[in-house]
N, C-alpha and C positions, 0 to 999 in steps of 0.2 A: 730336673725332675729327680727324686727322692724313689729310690727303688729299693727293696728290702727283698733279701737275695732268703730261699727258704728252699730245703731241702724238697726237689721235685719242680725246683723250677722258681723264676722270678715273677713278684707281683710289686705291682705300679701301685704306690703311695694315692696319688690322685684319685683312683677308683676304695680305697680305702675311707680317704677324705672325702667322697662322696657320700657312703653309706654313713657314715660319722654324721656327717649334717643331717643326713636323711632322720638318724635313729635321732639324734641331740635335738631335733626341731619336732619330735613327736614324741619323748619320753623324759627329754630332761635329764638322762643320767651321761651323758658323755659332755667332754672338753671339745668344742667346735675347734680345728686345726686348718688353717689355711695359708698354703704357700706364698711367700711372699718374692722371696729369692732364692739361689739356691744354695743349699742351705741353711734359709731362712725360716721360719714358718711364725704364723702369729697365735696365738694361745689366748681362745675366749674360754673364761670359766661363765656360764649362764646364770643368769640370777637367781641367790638361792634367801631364802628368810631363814635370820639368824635372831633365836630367841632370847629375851632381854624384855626386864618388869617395867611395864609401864611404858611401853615405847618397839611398835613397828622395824624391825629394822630389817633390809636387801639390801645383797652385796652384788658385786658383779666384776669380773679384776680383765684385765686387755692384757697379753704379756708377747714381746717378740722376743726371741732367742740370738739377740743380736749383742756384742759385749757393747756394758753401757748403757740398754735398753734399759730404763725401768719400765713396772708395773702399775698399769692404768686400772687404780681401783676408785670404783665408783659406788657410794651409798647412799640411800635412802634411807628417811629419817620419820617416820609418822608419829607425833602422841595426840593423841587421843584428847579433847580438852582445850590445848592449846596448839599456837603455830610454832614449831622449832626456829629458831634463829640465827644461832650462832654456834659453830663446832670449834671452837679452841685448840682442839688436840684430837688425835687418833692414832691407834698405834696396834699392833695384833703382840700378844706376847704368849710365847708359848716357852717351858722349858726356863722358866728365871730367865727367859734373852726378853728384850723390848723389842721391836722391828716399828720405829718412827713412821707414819708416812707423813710424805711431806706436799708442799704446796696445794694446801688443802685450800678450792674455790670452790663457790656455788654455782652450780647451773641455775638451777630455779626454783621458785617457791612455788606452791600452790597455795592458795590463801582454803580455799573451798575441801579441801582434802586435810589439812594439817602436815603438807609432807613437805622436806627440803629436802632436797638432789643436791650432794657434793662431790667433787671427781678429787683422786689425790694420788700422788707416786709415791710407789715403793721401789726403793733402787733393788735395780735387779736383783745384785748377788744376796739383796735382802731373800729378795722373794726366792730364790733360789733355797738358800737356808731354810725359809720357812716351810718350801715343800718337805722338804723331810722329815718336821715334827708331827709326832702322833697324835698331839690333840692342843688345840689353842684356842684364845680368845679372842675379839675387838674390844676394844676398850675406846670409847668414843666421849669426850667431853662436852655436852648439850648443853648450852645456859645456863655452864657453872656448875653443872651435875653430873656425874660420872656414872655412866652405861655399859657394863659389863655384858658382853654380847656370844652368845655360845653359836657356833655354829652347825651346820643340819650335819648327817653321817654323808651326804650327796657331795655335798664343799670338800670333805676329806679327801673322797673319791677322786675330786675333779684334779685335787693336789699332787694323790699319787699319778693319776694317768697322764698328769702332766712332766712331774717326775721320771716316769718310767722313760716318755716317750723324749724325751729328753736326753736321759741315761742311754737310749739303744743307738 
């Protein structure tokens, strides 16, 4: 168990981790944190829509704090018109760096919605890295076309409070 020692006395992580889910499942602005070992813990950032012309797009990233662990980012893809098909490339760059993600598969299409579900890793020390840029992109390659993708000020948040709690 994860205890965090504070002037006046020690408080138990878990009961933290509680409230955490409690607020992140009814407001949307916290990073869900759930123990996994000790040590350990797993890092959901919640899905947030990241704005970009002509095209739908939700992120949503899985991260454990584990060396070696990559980052379980997953996106959604809707345009409007047609069915999305095929993702080529994705990569977040912020700061002149690229951050790859890799082994990018499809979960599922919808035919009825226009939406594809794709899961993809970011190697950790990527994602690491990328928590501590001020501001970035996605950059998604859709059927040959290139999707510049901004993300909400919520995503940033979710970055630093992952950062920090990471950092402490």
């Amino acid at each position: 168990m994860r205890i965090i020692k504070k002037a006046g006395g020690i408080h138990h992580l878990p009961l933290l981790v509680l409230v955490l889910l409690a607020l992140g499942c009814t407001s949307a602005k916290y990073v869900n944190i759930f123990p996994v070992a000790p040590g350990v813990f797993q890092y959901f950032l919640p899905p947030t829509r990241w704005e970009a012309k002509t095209l739908d797009v939700e992120v949503d990233i899985t991260y454990r704090n584990m060396p070696g662990s990559p980052a379980a980012c997953n996106i959604s893809l809707v345009k409007s018109g047609s069915m999305p098909r095929t993702v080529s490339s994705a990569f977040f760059t912020a700061s002149g760096a690229e951050y790859p993600l890799e082994n990018i598969t499809k979960l599922f299409a919808e035919l009825k919605d226009n939406k594809l579900r794709i899961t993809t890793q970011l190697p950790g020390e990527k994602f690491l890295k990328l928590l501590e840029e001020p501001a970035l992109l996605l950059v998604v390659i859709l059927d040959g076309t290139q999707y510049d993708c901004t993300p909400p000020e919520v995503f940033l948040e979710y970055c630093r409070q992952v950062r920090d709690d990471i950092n402490s």
